[in-house]
C-alpha positions as CSV (number, residue, x, y, z in Angstrom):
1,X,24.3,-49.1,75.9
2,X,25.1,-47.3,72.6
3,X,22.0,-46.0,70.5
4,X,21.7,-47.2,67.2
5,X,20.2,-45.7,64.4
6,X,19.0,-47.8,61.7
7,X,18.1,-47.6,58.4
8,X,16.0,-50.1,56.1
9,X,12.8,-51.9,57.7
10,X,12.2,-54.4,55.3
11,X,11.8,-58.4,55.9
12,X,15.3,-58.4,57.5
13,X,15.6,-55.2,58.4
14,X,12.9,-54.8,60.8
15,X,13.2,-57.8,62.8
16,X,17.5,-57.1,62.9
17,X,16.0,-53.5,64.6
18,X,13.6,-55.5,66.9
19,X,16.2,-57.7,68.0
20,X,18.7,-55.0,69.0
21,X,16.2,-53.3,71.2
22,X,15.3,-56.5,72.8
23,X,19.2,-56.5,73.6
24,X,18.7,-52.7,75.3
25,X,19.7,-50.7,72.2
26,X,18.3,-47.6,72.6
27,X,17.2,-47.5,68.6
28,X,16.4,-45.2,66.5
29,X,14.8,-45.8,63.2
30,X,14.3,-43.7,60.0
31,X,12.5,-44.3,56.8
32,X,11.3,-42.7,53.9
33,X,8.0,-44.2,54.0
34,X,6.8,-43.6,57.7
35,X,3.2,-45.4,57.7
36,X,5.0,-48.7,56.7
37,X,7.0,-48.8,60.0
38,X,4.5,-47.0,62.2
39,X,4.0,-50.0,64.4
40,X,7.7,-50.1,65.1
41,X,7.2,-48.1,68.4
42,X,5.6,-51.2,69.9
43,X,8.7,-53.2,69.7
44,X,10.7,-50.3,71.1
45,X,12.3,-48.7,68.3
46,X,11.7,-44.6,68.2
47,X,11.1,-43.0,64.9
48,X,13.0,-40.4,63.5
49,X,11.7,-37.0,62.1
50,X,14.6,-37.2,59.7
51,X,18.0,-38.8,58.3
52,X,19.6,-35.9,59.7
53,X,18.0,-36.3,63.1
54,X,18.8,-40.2,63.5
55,X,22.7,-39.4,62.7
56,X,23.0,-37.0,65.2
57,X,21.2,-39.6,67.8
58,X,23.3,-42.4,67.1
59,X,26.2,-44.0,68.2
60,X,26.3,-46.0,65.2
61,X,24.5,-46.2,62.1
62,X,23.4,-49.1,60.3
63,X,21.7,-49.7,56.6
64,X,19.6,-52.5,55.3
65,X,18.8,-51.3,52.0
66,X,18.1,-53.4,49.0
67,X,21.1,-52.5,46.6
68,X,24.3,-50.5,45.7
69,X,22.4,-47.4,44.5
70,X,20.2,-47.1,47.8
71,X,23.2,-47.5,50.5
72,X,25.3,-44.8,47.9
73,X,22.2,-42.3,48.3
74,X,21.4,-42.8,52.1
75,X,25.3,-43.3,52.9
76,X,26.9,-40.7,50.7
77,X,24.5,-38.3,48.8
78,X,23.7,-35.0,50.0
79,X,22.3,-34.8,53.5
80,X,23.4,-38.4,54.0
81,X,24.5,-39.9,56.9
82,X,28.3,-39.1,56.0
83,X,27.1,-35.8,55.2
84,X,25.8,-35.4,58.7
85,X,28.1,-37.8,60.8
86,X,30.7,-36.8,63.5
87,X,34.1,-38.0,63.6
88,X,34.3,-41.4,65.3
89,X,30.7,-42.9,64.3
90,X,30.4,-46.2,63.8
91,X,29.3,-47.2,60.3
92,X,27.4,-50.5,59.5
93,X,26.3,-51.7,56.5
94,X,24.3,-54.5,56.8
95,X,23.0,-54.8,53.2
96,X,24.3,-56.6,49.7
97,X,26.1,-54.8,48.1
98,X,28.6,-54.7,45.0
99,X,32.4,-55.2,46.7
100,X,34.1,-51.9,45.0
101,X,30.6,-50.1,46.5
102,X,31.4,-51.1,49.7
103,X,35.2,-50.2,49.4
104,X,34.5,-47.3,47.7
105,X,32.2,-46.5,51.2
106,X,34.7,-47.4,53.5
107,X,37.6,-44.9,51.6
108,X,35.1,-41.6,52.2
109,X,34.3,-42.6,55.7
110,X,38.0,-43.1,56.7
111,X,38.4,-39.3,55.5
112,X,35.6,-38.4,57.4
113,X,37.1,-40.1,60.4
114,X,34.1,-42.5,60.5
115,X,34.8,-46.7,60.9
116,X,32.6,-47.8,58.6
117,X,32.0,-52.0,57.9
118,X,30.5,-54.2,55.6
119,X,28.5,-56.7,57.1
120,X,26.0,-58.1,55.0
121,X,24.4,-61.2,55.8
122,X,23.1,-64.5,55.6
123,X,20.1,-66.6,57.2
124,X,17.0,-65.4,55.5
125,X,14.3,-64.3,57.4
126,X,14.0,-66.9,59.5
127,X,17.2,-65.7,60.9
128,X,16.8,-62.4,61.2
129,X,13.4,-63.2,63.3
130,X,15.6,-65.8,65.4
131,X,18.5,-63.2,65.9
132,X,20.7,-66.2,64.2
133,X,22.1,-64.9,61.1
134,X,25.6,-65.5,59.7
135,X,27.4,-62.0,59.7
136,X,30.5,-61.6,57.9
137,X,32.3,-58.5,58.3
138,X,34.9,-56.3,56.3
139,X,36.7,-53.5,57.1
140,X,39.3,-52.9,60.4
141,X,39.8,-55.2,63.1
142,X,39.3,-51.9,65.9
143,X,35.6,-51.1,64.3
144,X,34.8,-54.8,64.5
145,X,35.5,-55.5,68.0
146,X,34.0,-52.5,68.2
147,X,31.0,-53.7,66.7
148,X,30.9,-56.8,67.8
149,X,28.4,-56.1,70.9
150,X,25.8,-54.6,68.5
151,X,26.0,-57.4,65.8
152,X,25.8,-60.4,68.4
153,X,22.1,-58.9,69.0
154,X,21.6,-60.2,65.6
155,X,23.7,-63.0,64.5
156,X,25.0,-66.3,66.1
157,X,27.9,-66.9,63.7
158,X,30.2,-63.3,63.0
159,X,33.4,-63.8,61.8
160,X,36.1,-60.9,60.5
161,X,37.0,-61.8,57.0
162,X,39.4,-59.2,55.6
163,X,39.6,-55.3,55.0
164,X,36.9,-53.3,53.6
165,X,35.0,-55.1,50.8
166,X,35.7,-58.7,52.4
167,X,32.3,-58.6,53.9
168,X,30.8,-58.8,50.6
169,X,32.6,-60.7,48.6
170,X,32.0,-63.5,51.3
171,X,28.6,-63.0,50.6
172,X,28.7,-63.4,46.8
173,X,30.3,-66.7,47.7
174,X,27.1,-67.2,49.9
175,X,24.8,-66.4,47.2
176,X,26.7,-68.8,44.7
177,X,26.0,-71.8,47.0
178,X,22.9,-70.8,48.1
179,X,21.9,-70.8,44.7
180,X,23.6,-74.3,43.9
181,X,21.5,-75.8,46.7
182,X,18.3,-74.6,45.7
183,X,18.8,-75.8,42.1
184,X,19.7,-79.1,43.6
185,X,16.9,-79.4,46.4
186,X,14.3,-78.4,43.3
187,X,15.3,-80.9,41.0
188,X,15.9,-83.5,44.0
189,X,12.2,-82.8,44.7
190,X,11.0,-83.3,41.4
191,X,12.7,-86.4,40.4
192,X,11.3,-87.5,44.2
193,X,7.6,-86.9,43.3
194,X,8.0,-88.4,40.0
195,X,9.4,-91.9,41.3
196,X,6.5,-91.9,43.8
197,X,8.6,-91.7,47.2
198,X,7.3,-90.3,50.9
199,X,9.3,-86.6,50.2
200,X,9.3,-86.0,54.2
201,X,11.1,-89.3,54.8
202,X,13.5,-89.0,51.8
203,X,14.2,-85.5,52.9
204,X,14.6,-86.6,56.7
205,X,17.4,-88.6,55.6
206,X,18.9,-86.9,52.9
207,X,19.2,-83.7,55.7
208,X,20.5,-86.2,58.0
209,X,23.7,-87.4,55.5
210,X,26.2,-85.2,53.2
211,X,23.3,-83.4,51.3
212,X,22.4,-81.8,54.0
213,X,22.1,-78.2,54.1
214,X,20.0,-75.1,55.7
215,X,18.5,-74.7,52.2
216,X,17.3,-78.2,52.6
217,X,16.1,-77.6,56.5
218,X,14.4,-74.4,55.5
219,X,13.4,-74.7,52.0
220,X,12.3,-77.7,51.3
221,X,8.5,-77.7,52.8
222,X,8.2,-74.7,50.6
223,X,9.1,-76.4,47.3
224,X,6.8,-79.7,48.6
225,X,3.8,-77.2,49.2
226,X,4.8,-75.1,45.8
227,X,4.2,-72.3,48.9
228,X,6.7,-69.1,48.1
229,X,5.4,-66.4,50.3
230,X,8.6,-63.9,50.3
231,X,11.1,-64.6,53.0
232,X,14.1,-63.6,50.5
233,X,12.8,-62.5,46.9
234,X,13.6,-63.5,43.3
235,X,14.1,-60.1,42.1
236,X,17.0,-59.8,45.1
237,X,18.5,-63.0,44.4
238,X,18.4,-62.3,40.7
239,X,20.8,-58.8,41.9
240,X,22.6,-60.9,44.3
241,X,23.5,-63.2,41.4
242,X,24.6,-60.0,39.5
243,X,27.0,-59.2,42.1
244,X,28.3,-62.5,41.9
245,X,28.7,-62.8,37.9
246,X,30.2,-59.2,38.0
247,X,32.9,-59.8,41.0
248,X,34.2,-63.0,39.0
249,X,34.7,-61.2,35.8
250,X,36.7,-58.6,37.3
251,X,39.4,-61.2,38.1
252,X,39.0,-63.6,35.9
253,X,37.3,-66.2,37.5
254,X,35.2,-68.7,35.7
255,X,31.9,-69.8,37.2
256,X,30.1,-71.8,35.2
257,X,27.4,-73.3,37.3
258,X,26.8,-69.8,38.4
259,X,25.9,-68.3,35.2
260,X,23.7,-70.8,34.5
261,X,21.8,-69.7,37.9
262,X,22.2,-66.3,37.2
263,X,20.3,-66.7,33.6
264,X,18.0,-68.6,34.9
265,X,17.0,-66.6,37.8
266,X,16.7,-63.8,35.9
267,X,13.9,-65.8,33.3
268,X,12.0,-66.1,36.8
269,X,11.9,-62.4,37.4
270,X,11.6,-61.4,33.5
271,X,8.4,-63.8,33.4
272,X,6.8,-61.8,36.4
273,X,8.0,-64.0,39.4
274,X,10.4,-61.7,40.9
275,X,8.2,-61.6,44.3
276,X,8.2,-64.8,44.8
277,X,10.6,-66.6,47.3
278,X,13.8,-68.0,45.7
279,X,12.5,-71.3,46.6
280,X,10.2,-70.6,43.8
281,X,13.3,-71.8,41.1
282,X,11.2,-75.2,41.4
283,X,8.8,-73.5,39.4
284,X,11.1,-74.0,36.2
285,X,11.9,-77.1,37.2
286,X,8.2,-78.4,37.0
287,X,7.7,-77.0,33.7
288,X,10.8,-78.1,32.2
289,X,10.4,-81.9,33.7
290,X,7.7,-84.2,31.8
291,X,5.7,-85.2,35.4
């Protein structure tokens, strides 16, 4: 089995790790803050003295970073991983990104002679704890098949959409419907509660018929319980939305619902809810609605 180093130990990242080395990955792991990820070693993951040190371990690398600006430091800044890869490592990024980062990514590791992906993804933390989330991947078709053994120890559904990049604009798509449904499944609640009807049973049904959705499945107890313990956070959504608004303006695509999300999103976050879980959009809901 390959080792794999990896990179980012947040709420995805660190059960995405966990799950590879329940596969029989040997895997290595590196972070900047060590005492946040010094009970790692108990799910089989070894600790890295240093960026360098995990590059030179690894058969491929992989980064689950928050944003654009911390995959360009860890991926390309000085003493990175290109800085100290070898030709032929495998490159994974398994963050969300901006699409020309992730291009831009894939062009210096191609004249480093390193295959490099975008693979960001999509299942929330449920998911990633489940081993069950929807990979899409950018980038060649010989570094995905490649790939392919390493990413099925974390995702069910992993499809090959296109060149470098692909990866995430597929998942600006995702974040445009995820986004749709939530507003949908709050408001749905609301009007709900205010007419007085059994929410489980409405929502049993409604998940059973065309509204049905995984935001429903997985979102809706938290917006009945007003309950939005992190498992994806406002403040990422509100950059994921970003993404999304910036990627349509560059070609001239109109997205109207989607800027209406993105705005308000980003009052959540500006008001001080940005750690909240994006099922927390109810919250303005509520407030706006005369219940």
């Amino acid at each position: 089995m390959a080792t794999v180093g990896f990179i980012g130990f947040g709420v995805m990242g660190a059960p995405m790790a966990t799950n590879l080395a329940k596969a029989g990955f040997d895997v290595v792991g590196f972070s900047r803050t060590p005492e946040r990820v010094s009970n790692l070693a108990s799910d089989g993951i070894t600790l890295a003295s240093s960026l360098e040190a995990l590059v030179h371990a690894s058969d491929v690398v992989i980064t689950m970073l928050p944003d654009s600006p911390d995959v360009e430091d860890v991926v390309l800044g000085d003493g990175g991983v290109f800085a100290n890869a070898a030709p032929g490592l495998l490159y994974i990024d398994m963050s969300t990104i901006r699409p020309d980062v992730a291009v831009r990514i894939a062009q210096s590791a191609e004249a480093k002679s390193i295959n490099a992906l975008d693979a960001p993804v999509s299942g929330g933390e449920a998911g990633a704890v489940e081993g069950s989330l929807s990979i899409m991947v950018g980038g060649s078709k010989e570094a995905y098949e490649r790939a392919r053994p390493v990413l099925t120890a974390m995702g069910r559904t992993i499809v090959h959409v296109g060149p470098a990049g692909s990866g995430q604009t597929v998942k600006a798509a995702n974040q445009l419907i995820v986004a749709a449904n939530l507003q949908g499944l709050a408001e749905a609640v609301v009007f709900l509660e205010a007419h007085g009807v059994e929410l489980p049973s409405a929502l049993e049904v409604l998940g059973g018929g065309l509204a049905g959705s995984a935001v429903l499945e997985r979102k809706s107890q938290n917006m009945i319980e007003r309950s939005f313990n992190p498992g994806f956070r406002l403040s990422l959504f509100q950059k994921d939305m970003g993404i999304v608004q910036a990627a349509a303006r560059e070609k001239g695509v109109t997205t109207l619902l989607g800027s209406l999300l993105a705005q308000m999103i980003s009052s959540l976050v500006a008001r001080g809810d940005g750690d909240l879980d994006h099922s927390a959009m109810i919250r303005l809901v509520d407030e706006l609605s005369r219940t």
